[in-house]
C-alpha positions in Angstrom: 6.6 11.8 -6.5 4.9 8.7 -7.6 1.4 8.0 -6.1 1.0 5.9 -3.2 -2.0 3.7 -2.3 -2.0 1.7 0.5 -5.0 -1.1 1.3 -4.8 -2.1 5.0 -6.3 -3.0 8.4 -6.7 -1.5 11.5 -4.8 -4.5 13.6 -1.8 -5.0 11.0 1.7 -4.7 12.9 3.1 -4.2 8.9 0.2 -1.8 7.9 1.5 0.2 10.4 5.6 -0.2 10.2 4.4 0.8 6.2 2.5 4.4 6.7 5.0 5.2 9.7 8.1 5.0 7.2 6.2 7.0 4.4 5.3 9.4 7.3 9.0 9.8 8.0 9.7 10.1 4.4 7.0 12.7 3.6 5.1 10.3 1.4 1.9 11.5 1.1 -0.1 8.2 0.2 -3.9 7.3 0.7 -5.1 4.5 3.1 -7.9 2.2 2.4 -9.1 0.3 5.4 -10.5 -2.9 3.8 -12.4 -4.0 7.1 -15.2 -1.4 6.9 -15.1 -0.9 2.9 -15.8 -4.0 1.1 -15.4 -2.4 -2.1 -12.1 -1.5 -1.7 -11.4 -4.9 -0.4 -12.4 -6.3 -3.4 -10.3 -4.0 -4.8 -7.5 -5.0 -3.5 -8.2 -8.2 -4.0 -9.1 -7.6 -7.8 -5.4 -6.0 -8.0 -3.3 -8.3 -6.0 -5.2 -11.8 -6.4 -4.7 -12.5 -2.7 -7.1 -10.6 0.8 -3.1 -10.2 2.8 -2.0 -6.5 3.8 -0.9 -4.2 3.2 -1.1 -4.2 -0.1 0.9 -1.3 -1.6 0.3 0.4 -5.1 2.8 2.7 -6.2 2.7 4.5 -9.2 -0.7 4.9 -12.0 -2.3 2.7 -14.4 0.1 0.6 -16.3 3.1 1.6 -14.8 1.4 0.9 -11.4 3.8 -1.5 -9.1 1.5 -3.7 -6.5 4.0 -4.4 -3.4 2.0 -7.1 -1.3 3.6 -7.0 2.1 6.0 -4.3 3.8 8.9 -4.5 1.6 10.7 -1.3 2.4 13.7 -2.1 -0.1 11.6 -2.5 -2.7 9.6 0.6 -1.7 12.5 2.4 -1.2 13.5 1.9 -4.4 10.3 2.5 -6.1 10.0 6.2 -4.4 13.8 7.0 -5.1 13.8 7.6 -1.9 
């Protein structure tokens, strides 16, 4: 399965709606709270040109898709799930 990175906040309703589906889906993905790690944030913000989550990364390197928001089609998709 494709790797899964996920840049989010504490207090986001969609954050949350995003790592309960890839719980459900045994996605095993890694979180990055960009509240208490400003490098990350600026990670994020690097990657995605905009400071909105979640931001979702699926995939490595070149063939990495950025996914700003919760969109589960397009997630879906993505995973083959």
């Amino acid at each position: 399965m494709k790797s899964v990175t996920i840049y989010s906040t504490p207090s986001c309703h969609f954050c949350h709606e995003a790592k309960e589906y890839f719980d459900a889906n045994n996605v095993t993905y890694t979180d990055h709270n960009v509240v208490e790690d400003a490098d990350k944030r600026q990670e994020m913000v690097d990657r995605s040109g905009q400071m909105g989550v979640p931001v979702i990364i699926v995939g490595d390197g070149e063939d990495a898709e950025i996914v700003v928001g919760f969109d589960k089609e397009k997630i879906t998709s993505l995973l083959g799930l």
